[in-house]
C-alpha positions in Angstrom: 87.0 -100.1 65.1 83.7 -100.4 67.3 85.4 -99.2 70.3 88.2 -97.1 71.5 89.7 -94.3 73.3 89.4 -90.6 72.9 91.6 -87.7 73.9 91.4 -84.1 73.7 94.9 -82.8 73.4 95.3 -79.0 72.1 98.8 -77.9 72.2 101.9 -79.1 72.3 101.8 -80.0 75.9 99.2 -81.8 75.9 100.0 -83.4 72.5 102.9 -84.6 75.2 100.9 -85.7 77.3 98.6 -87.7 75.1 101.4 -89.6 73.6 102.1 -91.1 77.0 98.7 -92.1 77.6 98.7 -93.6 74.2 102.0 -95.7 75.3 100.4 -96.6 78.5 97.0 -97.9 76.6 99.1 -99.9 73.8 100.6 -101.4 76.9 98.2 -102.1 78.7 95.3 -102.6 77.0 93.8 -105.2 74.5 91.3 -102.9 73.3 93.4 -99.9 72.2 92.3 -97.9 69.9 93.3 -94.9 70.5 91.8 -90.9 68.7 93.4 -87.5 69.5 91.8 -84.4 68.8 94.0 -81.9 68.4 93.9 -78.1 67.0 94.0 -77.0 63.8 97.4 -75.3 64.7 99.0 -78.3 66.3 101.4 -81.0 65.0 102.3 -84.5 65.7 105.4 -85.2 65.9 106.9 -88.1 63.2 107.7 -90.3 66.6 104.6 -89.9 68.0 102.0 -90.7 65.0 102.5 -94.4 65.6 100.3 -94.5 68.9 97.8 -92.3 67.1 95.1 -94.9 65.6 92.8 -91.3 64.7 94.1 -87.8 64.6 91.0 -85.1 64.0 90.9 -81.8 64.5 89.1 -79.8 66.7 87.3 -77.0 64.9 87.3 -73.4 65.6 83.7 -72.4 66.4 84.7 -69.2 68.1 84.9 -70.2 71.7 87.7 -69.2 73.7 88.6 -71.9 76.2 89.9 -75.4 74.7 86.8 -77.4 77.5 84.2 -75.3 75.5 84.7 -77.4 72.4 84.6 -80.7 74.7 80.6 -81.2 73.3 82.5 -82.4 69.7 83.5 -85.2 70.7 80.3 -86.6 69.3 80.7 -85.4 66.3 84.7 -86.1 66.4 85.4 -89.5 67.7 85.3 -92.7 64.9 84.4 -95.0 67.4 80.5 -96.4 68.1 81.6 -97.0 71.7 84.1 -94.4 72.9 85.8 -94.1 76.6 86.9 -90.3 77.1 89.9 -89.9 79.0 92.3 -87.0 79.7 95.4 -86.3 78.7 97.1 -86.0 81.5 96.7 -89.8 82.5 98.4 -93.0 82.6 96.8 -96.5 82.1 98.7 -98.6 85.1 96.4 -102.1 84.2 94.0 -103.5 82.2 90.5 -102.7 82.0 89.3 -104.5 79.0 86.4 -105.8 81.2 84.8 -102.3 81.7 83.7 -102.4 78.5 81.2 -105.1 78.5 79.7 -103.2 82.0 79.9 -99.9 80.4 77.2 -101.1 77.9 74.6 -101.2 79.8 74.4 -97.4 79.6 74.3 -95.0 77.0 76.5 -92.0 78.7 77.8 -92.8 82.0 80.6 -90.3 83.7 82.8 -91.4 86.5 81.1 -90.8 90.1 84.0 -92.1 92.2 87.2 -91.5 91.8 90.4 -92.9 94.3 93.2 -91.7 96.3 96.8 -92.9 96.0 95.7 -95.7 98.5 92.8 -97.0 96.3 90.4 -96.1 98.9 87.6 -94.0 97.5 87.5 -90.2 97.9 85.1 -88.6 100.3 86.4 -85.1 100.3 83.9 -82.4 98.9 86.6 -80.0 98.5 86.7 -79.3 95.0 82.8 -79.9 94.6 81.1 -77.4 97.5 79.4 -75.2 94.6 77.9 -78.4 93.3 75.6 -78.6 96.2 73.8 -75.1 95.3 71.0 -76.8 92.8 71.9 -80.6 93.7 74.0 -81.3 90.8 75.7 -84.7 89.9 78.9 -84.5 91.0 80.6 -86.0 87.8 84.0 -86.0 86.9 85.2 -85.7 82.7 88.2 -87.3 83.2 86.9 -90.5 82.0 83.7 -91.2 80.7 82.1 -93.7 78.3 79.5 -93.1 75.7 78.0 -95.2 72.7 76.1 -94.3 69.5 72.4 -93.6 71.2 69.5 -90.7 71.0 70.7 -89.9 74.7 74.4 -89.5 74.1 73.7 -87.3 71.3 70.9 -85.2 72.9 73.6 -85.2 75.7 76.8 -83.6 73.4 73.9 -81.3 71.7 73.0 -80.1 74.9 76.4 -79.2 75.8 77.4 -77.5 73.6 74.8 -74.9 74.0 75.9 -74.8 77.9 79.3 -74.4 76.3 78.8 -71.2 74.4 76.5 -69.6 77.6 78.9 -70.7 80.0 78.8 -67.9 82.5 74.8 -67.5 81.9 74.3 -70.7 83.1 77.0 -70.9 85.8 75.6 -67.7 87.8 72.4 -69.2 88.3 73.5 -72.7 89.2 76.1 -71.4 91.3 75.0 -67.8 92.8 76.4 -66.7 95.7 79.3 -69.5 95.7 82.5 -70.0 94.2 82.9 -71.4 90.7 85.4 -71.5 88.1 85.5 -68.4 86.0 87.1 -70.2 83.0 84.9 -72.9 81.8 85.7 -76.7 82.8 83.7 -79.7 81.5 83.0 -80.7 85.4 80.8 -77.8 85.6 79.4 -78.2 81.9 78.9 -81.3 81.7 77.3 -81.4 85.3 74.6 -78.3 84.1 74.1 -80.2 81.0 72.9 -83.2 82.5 70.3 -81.4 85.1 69.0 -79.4 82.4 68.6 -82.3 80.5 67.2 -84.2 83.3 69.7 -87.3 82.9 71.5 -86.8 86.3 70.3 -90.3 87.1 71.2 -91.8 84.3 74.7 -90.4 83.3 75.7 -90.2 87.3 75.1 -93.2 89.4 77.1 -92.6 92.9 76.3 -96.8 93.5 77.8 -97.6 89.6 81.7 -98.3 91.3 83.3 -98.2 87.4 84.4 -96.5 86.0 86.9 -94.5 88.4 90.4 -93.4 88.2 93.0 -92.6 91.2 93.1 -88.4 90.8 96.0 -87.0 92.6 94.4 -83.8 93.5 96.3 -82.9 97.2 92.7 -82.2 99.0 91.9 -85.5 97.6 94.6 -87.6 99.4 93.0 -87.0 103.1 96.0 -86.2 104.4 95.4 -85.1 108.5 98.2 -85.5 109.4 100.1 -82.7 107.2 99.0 -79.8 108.7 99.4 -77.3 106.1 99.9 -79.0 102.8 101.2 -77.6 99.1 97.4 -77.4 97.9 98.9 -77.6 94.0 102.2 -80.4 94.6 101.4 -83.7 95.5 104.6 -84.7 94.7 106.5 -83.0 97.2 105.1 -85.9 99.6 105.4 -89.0 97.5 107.9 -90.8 95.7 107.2 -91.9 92.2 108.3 -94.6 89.9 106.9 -96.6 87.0 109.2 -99.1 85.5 107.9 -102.6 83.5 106.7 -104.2 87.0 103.6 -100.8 87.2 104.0 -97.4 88.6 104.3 -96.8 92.1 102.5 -93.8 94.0 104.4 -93.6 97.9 105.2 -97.3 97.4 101.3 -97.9 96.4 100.9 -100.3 93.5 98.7 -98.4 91.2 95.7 -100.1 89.3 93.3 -98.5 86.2 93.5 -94.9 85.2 95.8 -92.7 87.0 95.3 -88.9 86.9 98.9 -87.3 87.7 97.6 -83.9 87.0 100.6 -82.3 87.9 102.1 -82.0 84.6 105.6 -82.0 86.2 105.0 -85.3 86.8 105.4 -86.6 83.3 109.6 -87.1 83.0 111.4 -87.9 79.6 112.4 -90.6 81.9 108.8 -92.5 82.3 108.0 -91.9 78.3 111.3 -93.8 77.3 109.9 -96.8 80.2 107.1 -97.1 78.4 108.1 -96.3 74.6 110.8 -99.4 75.8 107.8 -101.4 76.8 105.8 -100.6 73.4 108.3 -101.5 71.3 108.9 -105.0 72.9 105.3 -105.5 72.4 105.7 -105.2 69.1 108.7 -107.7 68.5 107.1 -110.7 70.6 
């Protein structure tokens, strides 16, 4: 197929996990196509594979963290047009329509993302060493890319920035905090200042695409004085059933980033395996 969904998913947990953001994009989505990249170690289960349009294998290069090898997804994904998305999400409702918008660039990375709410996050928490050398403030979580010179420079790029990880990371971030062990944020976001595409693969005006991330610092919650900084869901109720998923009684909408991977219970995958399979009959 021309387009479809890609998702990095390197051990068991996160084979897990991909499943039941493979469920929620049959579900959900008309365009659903869906890839997994998964280790060379790792395998599918027998009930899983049926989700699984694309199983590849991520190859061992010699890098130690699983977000160094993020860069071969150019190199890994069959699609010409291919939307990245986490494992740890869920696809609540349809977004066919992003992909006709998503075209008109040839690597875009999500600038905004939303609280349980759906209002639109203003919290610079989680981004404060971003601000040493002005860099785009991107998340990975979800981002689209086609078959161009840019995306490819872009991946190439990377993957150098993958492999000097903490060269690069002490200058763009001296003096601040940053993540010791590699994340594609912080990749990904050197990569395109180095590159001089901040402008073009990070556009904080460009409203899609965004998905609701259920970091606690995120949720602007003043009135809790002292919250769980790693639980959100010792404050909300959850539910998803055949009617959507409910955040706090919150209808959700497009991607939804639990995080938490407590989150994800036998329960929700048998909603939507239930839901899949009904599909299929009508």
């Amino acid at each position: 197929m021309d387009k479809g969904y890609f998702i990095f998913a390197q051990g068991q947990e996160y084979i897990r996990n991909a499943y039941a953001l493979a469920l929620s994009i049959k579900n959900t989505q008309t365009i659903n196509s869906v890839c997994v990249a998964i280790s060379p170690d790792d395998v599918i289960p027998d009930d899983y594979k049926e989700v699984f349009d694309h199983v590849v294998q991520v190859k061992n290069v010699g890098l130690k963290y699983p977000m160094q090898n993020e860069w071969q997804i150019w190199d890994l994904t069959p699609y010409k047009e291919t939307i990245h998305v986490e494992a740890d999400m869920l696809f609540s409702t349809n977004i066919d329509w992003w992909w006709e918008e998503l075209q008109l660039h040839e690597i875009i990375f999500t600038s905004h993302v939303k609280d349980y709410r759906g209002n639109i996050v203003t919290s610079n928490y989680y981004r404060q060493h971003f601000e040493k050398q002005n860099l785009p403030k991107l998340y990975n979580g979800l981002y689209y890319f086609r078959y161009s010179k840019t995306a490819h420079s872009f991946f190439k790029k990377a993957k150098e920035v993958s492999a000097r990880y903490k060269h690069y990371a002490d200058y763009f971030f001296a003096g601040t905090w940053y993540p010791e062990t590699p994340t594609t944020d912080e990749i990904f976001g050197m990569t395109a200042y180095l590159l001089d595409l901040d402008q073009i693969v990070y556009n904080s005006a460009y409203m899609i695409p965004y998905f609701t991330h259920m970091k606690v610092r995120l949720q602007d919650w003043k009135q809790i004085e002292a919250p769980d900084t790693e639980d959100w869901m010792r404050y909300l109720p959850s539910k998803l059933s055949k009617q959507g998923l409910n955040i706090g009684g919150f209808l959700q909408h497009g991607p939804f980033h639990y995080q938490n991977k407590l989150f994800l219970k036998d329960q929700m995958i048998d909603t939507m395996k239930e839901i899949y399979n009904e599909r299929r009959i009508t």
